[in-house]
N, C-alpha and C positions, 0 to 999 in steps of 0.2 A: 953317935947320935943319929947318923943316917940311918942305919939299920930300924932303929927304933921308929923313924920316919913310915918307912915303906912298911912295915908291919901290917901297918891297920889298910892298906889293900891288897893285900892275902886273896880277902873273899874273892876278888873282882878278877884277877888275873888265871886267865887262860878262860875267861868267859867270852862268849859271842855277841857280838857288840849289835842290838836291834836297831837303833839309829841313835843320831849326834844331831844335835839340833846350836842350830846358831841364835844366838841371844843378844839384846842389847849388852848386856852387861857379862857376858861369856858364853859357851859353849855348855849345851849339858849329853854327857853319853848314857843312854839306857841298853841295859845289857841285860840277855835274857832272861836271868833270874829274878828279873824286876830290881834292879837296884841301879842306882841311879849316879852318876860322879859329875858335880859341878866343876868348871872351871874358870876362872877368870880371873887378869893380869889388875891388881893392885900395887900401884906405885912403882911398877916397872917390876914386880914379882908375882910367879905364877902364886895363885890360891888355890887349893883344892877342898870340894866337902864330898864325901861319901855318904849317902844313905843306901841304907842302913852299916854301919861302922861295922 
């Protein structure tokens, strides 16, 4: 099931991180292909979103 997790940020790894911006409600990384990875701790577990998946 892990595998299947990490999959969908493929696109994103080994990208060059343009800036991380601190949020109320988490952190977001834009990376220079323009694509974006939200993060922030719900109920004591990381969340993540990627745009574009």
């Amino acid at each position: 099931m892990r595998l299947i997790e990490m999959a969908k940020y493929d696109g994103i790894v080994g990208q060059e991180v343009l800036s991380v911006e601190d949020e109320e409600n988490g952190i977001t990384i834009v990376f220079r292909d323009n694509r974006f990875l939200f993060v922030k701790v719900i109920d004591g577990k990381i969340q993540t979103e990627s745009v574009p998946e």
